[in-house]
C-alpha positions as CSV (number, residue, x, y, z in Angstrom):
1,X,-15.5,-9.2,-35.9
2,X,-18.7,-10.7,-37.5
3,X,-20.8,-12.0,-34.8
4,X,-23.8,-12.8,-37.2
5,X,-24.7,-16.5,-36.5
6,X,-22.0,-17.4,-34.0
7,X,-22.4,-19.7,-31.4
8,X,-21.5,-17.3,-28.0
9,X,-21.8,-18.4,-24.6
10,X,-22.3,-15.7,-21.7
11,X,-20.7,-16.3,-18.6
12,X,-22.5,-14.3,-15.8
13,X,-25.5,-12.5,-16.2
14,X,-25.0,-9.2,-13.9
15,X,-24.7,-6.1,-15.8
16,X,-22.0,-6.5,-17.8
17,X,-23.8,-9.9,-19.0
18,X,-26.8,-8.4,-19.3
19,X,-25.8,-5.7,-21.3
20,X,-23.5,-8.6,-23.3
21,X,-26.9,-10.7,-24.5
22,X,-28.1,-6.8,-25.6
23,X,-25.1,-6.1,-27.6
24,X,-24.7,-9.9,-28.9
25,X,-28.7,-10.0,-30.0
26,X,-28.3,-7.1,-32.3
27,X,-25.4,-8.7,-33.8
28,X,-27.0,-12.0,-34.9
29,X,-25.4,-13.8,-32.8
30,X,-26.5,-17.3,-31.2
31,X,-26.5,-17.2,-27.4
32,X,-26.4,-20.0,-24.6
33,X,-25.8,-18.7,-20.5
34,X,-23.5,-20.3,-18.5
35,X,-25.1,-19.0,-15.0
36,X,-24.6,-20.7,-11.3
37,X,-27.1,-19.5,-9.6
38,X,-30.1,-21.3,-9.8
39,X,-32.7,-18.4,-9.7
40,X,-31.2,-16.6,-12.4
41,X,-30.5,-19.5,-14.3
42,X,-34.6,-19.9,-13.9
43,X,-35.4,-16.6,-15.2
44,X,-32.9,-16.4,-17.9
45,X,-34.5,-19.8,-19.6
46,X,-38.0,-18.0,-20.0
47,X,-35.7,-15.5,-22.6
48,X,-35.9,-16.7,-26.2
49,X,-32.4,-14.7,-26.7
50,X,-30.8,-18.0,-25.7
51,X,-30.4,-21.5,-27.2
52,X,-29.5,-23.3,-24.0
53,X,-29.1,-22.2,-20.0
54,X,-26.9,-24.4,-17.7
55,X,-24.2,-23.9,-14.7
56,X,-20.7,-22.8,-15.9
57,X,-19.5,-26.4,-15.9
58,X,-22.4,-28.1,-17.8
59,X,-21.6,-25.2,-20.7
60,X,-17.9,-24.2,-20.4
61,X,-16.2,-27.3,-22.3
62,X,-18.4,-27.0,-25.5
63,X,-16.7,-25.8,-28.7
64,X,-18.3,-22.2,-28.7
65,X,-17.1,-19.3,-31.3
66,X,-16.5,-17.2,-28.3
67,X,-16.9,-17.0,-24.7
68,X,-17.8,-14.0,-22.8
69,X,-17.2,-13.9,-19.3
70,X,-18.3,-11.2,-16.6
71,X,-15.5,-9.4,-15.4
72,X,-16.5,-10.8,-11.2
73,X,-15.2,-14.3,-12.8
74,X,-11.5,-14.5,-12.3
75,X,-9.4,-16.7,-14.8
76,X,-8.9,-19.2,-12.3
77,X,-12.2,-19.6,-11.5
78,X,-13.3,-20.0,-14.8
79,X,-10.3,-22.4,-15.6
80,X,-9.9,-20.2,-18.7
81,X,-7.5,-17.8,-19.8
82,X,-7.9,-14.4,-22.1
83,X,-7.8,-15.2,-25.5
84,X,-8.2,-13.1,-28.7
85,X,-11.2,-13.6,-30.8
86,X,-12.2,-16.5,-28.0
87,X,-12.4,-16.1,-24.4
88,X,-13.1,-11.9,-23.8
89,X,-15.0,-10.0,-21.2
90,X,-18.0,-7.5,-22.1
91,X,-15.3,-4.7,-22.1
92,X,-13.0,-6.2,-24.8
93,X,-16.7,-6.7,-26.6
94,X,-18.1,-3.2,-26.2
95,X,-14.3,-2.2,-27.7
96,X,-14.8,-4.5,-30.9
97,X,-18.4,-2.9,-31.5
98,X,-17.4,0.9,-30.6
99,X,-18.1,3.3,-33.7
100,X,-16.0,6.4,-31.7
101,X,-13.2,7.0,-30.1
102,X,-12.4,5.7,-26.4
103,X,-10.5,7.3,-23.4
104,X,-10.5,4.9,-20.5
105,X,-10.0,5.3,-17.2
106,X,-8.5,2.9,-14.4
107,X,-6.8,3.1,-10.6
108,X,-7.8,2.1,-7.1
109,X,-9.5,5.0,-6.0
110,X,-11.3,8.0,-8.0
111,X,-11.7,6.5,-11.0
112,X,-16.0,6.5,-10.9
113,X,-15.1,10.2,-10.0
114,X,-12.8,11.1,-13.3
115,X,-14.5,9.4,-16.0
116,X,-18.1,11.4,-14.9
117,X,-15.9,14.4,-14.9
118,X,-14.9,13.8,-17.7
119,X,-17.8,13.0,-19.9
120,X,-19.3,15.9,-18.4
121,X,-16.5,18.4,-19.6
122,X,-16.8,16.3,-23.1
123,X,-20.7,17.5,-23.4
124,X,-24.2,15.3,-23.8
125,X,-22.5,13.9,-27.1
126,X,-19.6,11.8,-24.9
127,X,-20.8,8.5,-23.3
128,X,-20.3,7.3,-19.7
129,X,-19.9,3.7,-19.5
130,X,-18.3,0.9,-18.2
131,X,-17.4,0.1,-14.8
132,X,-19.3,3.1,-13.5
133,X,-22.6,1.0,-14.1
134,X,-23.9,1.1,-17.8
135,X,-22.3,-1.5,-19.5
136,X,-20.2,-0.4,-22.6
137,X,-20.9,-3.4,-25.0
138,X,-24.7,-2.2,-24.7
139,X,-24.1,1.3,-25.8
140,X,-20.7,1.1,-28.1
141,X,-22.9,1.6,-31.2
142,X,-25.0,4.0,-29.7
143,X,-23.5,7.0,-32.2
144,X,-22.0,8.7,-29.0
145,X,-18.7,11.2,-30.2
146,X,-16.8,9.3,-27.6
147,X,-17.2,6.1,-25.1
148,X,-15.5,7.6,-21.8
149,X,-15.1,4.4,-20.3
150,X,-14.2,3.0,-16.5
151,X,-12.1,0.0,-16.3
152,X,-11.8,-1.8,-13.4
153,X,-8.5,-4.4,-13.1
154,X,-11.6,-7.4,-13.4
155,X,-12.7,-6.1,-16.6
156,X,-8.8,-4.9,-18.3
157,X,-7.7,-8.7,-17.3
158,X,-10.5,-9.8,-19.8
159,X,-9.5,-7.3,-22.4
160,X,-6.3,-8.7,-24.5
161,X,-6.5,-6.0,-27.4
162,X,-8.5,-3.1,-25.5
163,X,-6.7,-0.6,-26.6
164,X,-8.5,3.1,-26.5
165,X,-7.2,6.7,-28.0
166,X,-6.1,8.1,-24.1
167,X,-5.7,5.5,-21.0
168,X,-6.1,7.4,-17.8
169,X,-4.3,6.1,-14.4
170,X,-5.6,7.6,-11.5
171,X,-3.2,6.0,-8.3
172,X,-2.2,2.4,-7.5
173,X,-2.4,0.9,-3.6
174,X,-3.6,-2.7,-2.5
175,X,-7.2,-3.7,-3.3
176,X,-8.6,-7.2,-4.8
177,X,-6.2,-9.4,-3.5
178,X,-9.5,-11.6,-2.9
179,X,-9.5,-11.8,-6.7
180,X,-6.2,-11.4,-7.9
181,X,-3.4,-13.8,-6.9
182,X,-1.3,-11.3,-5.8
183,X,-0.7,-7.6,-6.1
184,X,1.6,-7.7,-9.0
185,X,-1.4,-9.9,-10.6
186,X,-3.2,-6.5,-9.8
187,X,-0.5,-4.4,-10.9
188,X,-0.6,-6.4,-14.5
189,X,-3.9,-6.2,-14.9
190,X,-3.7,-2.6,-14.9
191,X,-0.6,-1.9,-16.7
192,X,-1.7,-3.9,-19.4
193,X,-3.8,-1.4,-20.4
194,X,-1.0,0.6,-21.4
195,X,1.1,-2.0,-22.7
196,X,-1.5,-2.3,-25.4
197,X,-1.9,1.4,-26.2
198,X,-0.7,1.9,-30.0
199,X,1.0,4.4,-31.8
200,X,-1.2,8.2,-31.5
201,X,-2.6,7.4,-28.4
202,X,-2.0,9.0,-24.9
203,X,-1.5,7.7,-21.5
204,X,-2.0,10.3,-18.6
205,X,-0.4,9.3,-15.4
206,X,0.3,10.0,-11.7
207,X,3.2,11.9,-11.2
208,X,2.6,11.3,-7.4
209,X,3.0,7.7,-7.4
210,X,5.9,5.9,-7.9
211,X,4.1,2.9,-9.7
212,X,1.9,4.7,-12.0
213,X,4.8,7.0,-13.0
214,X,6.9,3.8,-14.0
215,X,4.7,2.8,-16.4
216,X,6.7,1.5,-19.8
217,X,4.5,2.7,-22.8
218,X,5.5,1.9,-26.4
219,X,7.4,4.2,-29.0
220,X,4.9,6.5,-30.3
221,X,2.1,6.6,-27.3
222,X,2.0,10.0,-26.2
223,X,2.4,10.9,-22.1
224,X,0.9,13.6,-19.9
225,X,1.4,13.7,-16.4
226,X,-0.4,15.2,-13.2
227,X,0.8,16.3,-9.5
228,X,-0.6,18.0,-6.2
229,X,2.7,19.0,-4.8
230,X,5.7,18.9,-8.0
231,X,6.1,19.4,-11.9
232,X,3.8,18.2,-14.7
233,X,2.0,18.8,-17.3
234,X,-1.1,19.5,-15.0
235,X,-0.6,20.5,-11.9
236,X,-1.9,22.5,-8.4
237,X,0.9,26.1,-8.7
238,X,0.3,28.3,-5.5
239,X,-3.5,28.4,-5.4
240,X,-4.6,28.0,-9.2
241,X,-4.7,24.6,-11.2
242,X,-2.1,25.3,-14.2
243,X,-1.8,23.1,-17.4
244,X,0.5,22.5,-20.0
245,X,2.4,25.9,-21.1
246,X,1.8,27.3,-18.2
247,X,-1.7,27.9,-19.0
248,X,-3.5,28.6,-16.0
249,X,-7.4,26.9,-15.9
250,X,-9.0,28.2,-12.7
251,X,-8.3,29.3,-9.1
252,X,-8.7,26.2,-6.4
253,X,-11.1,28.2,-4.6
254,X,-13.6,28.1,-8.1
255,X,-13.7,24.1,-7.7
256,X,-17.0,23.1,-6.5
257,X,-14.5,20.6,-4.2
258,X,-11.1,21.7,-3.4
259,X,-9.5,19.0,-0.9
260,X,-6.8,16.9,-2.2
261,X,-8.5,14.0,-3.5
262,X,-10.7,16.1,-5.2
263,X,-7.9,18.5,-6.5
264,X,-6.0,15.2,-8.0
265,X,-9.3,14.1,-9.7
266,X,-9.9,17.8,-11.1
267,X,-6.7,17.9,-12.2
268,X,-6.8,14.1,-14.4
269,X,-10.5,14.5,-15.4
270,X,-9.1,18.3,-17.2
271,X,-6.1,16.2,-19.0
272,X,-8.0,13.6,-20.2
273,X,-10.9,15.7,-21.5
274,X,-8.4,17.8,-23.1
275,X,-7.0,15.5,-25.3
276,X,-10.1,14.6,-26.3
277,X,-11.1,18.0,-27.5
278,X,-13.0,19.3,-24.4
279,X,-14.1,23.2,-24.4
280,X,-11.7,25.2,-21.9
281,X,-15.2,27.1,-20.9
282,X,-16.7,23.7,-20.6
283,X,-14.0,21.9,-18.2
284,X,-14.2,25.4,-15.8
285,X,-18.0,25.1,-15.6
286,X,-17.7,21.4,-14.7
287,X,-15.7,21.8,-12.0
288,X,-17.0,25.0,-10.3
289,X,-20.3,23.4,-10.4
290,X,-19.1,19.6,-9.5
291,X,-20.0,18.8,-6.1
292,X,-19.5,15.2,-5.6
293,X,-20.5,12.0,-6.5
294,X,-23.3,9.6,-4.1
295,X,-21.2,7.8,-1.8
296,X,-18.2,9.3,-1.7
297,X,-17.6,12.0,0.9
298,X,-21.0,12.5,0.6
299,X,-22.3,15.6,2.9
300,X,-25.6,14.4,4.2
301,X,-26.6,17.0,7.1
302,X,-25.2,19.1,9.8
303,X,-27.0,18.2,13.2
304,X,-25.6,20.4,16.7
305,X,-22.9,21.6,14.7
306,X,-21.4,18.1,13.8
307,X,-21.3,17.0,9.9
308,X,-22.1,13.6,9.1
309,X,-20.5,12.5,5.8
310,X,-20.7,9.7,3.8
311,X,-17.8,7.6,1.9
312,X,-19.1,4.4,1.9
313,X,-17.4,3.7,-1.6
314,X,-14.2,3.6,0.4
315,X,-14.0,-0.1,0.1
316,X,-9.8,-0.1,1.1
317,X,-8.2,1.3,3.8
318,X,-6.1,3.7,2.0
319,X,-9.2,5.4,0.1
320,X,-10.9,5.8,3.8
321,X,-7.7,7.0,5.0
322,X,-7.9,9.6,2.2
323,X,-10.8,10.8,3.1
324,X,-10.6,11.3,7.2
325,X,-7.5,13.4,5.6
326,X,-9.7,15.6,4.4
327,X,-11.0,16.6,7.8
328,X,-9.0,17.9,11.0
329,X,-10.9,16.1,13.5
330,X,-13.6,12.8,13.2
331,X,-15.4,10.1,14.8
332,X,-14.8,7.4,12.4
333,X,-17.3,4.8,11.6
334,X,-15.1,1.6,9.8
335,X,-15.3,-2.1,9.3
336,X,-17.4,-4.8,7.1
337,X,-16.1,-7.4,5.1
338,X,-12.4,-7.4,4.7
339,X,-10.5,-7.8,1.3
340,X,-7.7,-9.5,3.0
341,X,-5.1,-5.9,3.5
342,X,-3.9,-4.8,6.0
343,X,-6.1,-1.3,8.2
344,X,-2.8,-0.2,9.1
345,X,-2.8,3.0,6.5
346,X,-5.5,4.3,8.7
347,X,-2.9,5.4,11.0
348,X,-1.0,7.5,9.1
349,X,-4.2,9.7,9.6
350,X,-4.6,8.8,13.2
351,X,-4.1,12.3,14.7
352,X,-7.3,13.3,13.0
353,X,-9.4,10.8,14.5
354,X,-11.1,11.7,17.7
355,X,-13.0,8.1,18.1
356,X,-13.8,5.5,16.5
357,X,-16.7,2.9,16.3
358,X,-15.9,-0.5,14.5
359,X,-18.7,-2.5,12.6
360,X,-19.4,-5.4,10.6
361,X,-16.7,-8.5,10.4
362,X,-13.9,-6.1,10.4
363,X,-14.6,-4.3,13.9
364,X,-11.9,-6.3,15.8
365,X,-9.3,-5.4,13.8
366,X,-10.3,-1.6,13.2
367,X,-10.6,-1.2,17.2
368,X,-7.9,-3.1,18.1
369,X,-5.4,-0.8,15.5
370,X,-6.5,2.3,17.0
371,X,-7.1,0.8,20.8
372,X,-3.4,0.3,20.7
373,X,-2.7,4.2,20.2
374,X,-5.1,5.0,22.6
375,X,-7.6,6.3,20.4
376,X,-11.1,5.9,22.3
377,X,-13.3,2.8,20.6
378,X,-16.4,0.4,20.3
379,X,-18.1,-1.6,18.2
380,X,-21.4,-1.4,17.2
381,X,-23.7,-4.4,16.2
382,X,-26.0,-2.5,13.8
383,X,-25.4,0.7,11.9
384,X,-27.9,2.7,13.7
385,X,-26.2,1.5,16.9
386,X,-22.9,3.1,15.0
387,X,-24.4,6.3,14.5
388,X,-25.7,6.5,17.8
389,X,-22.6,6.3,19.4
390,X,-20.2,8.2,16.6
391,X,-23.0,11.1,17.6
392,X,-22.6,11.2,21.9
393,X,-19.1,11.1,20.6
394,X,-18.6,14.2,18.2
395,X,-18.2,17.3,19.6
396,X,-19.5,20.5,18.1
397,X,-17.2,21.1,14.8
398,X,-16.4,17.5,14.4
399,X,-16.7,15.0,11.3
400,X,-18.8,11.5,12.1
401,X,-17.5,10.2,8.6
402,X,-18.6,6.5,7.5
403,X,-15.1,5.3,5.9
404,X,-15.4,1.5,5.9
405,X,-12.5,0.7,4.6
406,X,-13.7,-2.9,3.5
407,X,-16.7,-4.2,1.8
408,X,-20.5,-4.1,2.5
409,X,-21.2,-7.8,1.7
410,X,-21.4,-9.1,5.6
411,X,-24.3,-6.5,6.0
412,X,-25.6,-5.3,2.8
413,X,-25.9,-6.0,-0.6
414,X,-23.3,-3.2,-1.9
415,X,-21.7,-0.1,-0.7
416,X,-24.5,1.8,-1.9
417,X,-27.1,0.3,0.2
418,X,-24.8,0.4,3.1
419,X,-24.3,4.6,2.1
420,X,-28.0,4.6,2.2
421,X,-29.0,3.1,5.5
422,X,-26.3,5.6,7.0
423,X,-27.8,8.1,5.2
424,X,-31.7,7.3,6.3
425,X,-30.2,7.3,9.9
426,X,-28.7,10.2,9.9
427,X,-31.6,12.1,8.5
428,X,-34.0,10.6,11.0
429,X,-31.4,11.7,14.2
430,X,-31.6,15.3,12.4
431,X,-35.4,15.2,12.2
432,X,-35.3,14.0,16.0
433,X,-33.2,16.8,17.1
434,X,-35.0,19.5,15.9
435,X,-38.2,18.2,17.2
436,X,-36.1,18.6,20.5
437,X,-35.0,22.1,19.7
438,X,-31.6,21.2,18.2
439,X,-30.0,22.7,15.1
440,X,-29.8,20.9,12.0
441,X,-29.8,21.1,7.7
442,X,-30.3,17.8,5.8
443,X,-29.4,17.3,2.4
444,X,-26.7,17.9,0.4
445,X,-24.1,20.7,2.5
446,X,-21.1,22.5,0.9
C-alpha cells in the first residue's frame, strides 16, 4: 500500500501510536491525532508530523484514507470495525511495511517469554517486536532477516490480513474479558490469526490444550505441535527435550530454567525458531544460558533461608496459579485490580500455599477464597506492609512469591512498577537483616 500523501488519522498515541506517526512520516503520509487525553493531546500539537490534533470524536467521522487505531481501543469503543485498507491497528501496519519474513507469537501467558527466545536463537539479525514493547510498524523496514513478532488478542483483532510465515499459540485460559465482550470474542481474536495463515506457512500449537489444539487451519498451512506430558512433534521424553524424528536437543537439567512453564516455553520458542532456520548450536546455547525474563518468576534474593520471587506479570489467576506450581510451599502475595474472572484456579494449587496476604482492590476476594480452606490470611494496605507480613510468615525453605493475579492499575502504573517496588522492598529487608546478623544474597539467584 502507497501511503505517500494520504490523509491518515492516529487513534492513540502510546507506543504502538507512537511508533505509527514514525513509520507513517517516512512514508509521506499526511497525519492528524485523534487523542482524549488532554495533556497528550497538548504535547502532540507542538509536533509538525501532524495536520490537525483533536479528541477521537471531533476526528473520527472525517473521510480519512485510513484510520489507525491503538490496539488498547476496542471496536466498540471506537464505534468502528476492522477494515481492509481502512480501519487497521499498528500491527496490521508494521505487516504491510515488513521487508522480511514474520513468525508471530500469541497466547495468555508466556508469549513475552517465547518470542525473546526466539529471536535470541534466530541471532542479532532477527527482530523483537511487537507486543513485547518496540512497536513493529517502527522497525518493519529496518532490514532485520526476520520480524519475530508478539501479538496480543488487542492488536490481532485490529489485523484483518496479518498473515505471517509461522503463527505460534502458546495456551488459551480467560483474560480481557474487560475488553473483549466475551471469551469467545477472545477466543476469535486469537484464532483469527490462524484463520488467515496462507498456503506455506506453519502454525505451532499446544498439544496440551484442548482449545489451541482445535484450531481449524486452511489446506496447505503446515502444523507442528508441542507437549509436557504426551506425543508431538516437540516434546519433554524421560528427562531430555526431543524434536521431530526423534531428534533429541538437550537434557532438562542443561535449561537455564527447567520448571514446567519454562519447559513448555523452551519447547515452543525451539519449534518456532526452527522453522525459521535457527542454528541447532544456537537454540542449546539459548536455553542453557536463558535465565528468565524481569517480572516473571523473577528471583530477587534469599534472606534467612526464604526466597522472595517476583511474577508480577501474572496479571490472571491461572498464570499466578502456574507459577506458585512451581514451588512446594509459599506465602503468596495476590490481589490488585481485577479483570472481571473468577481467583478460583488458585486453588487447584492450594496445597502449596502456606499463607497468604491479599492487596489492592482484589484482597477480599483472594482472602476470602483461601480463608474458606483454612489457609491462614490478611490483607495488607501497602506493599511494604505485604512483604512485611509474607516475611514473619515464611519459614526457612519457603517461597514469599508476588503472584497478583490481576492488574496493577489500582496501585501502580503497570505491572512493572508494581514488580519494582516489591523488588526495592525486598532488597532493603535483605540489607536490614544482615546489618542484624542475618543471612542473605540479593540479586538475581538460580
Amino acid at each position: 500500500m502507497n501511503f505517500r500523501g494520504a490523509r491518515v488519522l492516529v487513534v492513540g498515541l502510546g507506543v504502538s501510536g507512537s511508533g505509527a506517526v514514525d513509520a507513517l512520516v517516512r512514508a509521506g503520509a499526511r497525519l492528524s491525532l485523534a487523542e482524549d487525553r488532554e495533556e497528550v493531546r497538548a504535547i502532540a500539537a507542538t509536533r509538525v508530523a501532524f495536520e490537525r490534533v483533536d479528541t477521537v470524536s471531533g476526528l473520527i467521522d472525517d473521510a480519512w484514507d485510513l484510520i489507525v487505531v491503538s490496539p488498547g481501543i476496542s471496536p466498540e469503543r471506537l464505534g468502528r470495525q476492522p477494515e481492509v485498507g481502512r480501519v487497521i491497528g499498528e500491527l496490521e501496519l508494521g505487516w504491510l511495511l515488513a521487508d522480511a519474513p514474520v513468525s508471530a507469537i500469541t497466547g495468555t501467558n508466556g508469549k513475552t517469554t517465547v518470542a525473546t527466545l526466539t529471536a535470541m536463537m534466530l541471532g542479532p539479525d532477527a527482530r523483537l517486536c511487537g507486543n513485547a514493547g518496540v512497536s513493529f510498524a517502527a522497525v518493519a523496514g529496518s532490514g532485520a532477516s526476520r520480524y519475530v513478532v508478539e501479538a496480543s488478542s488487542f492488536q490481532l483483532t485490529w489485523a484483518p490480513t496479518f498473515s505471517p510465515a509461522s503463527a505460534s499459540w502458546t495456551n488459551f485460559t480467560p483474560d480481557h474479558l474487560d475488553w473483549h465482550q466475551d471469551i469467545e470474542s477472545y477466543r476469535l481474536a486469537k484464532t483469527k490469526l490462524f484463520t488467515q495463515l496462507r498456503e506455506g506457512s506453519v502454525a505451532l500449537l499446544n498439544a496440551d490444550d484442548p482449545v489451541v489444539a482445535a484450531t481449524p487451519l486452511l489446506d496447505g498451512v503446515g502444523r507442528r505441535t508441542f507437549s509436557l506430558t504426551g506425543p508431538a512433534d516437540y516434546r519433554v521424553y524421560g528427562d531430555e527435550l526431543v524434536g521431530p524424528g526423534d531428534k533429541v536437543l538437550m537434557p532438562v537439567a542443561s535449561l537455564g530454567r527447567s520448571g514446567p512453564v519454562d519447559l513448555a516455553n523452551a519447547l515452543l520458542a525451539w519449534a518456532t525458531a526452527a522453522v525459521a532456520g535457527a542454528e541447532e548450536d544456537r537454540v542449546r546455547t539459548t536455553l542453557a544460558e536463558f535465565t528468565g525474563l524481569e517480572h516473571r518468576q523473577e528471583r530477587v534474593a534469599v534472606v534467612d533461608e526464604v526466597l522472595y520471587v517476583n511474577d508480577s506479570k501474572a496479571t490472571t489467576p491461572v498464570a499466578a496459579a502456574a507459577g506458585v506450581n512451581s514451588f512446594a510451599h509459599v506465602v503468596l502475595i495476590a490481589g490488585g485490580q481485577g479483570k472481571g474472572l473468577s481467583f478460583e484456579p488458585y486453588l487447584a494449587v492450594a496445597d502449596h500455599v502456606r499463607a497468604v496476604i491479599g492487596i489492592g482492590e482484589c484482597a477480599g476476594m483472594v482472602v476470602e477464597l483461601f480463608r474458606e480452606i483454612g489457609t491462614p490470611t490478611q490483607i495488607a494496605k501497602s506493599m511494604t506492609e505485604a512483604v512485611d507480613l509474607a516475611s514473619r510468615r515464611a519459614l526457612p525453605g519457603d517461597v514469599v512469591l508476588l503472584a497478583p493475579g490481576a492488574t496493577s492499575f489500582d496501585w501502580y502504573r503497570n505491572y512493572q512498577e508494581r514488580g519494582e517496588d516489591f523488588k526495592a522492598i525486598v532488597h532493603r529487608l535483605a540489607q536490614s537483616r544482615s546489618r542484624d546478623g542475618g543471612s542473605s544474597s540479593v540479586g538475581h539467584v538460580r
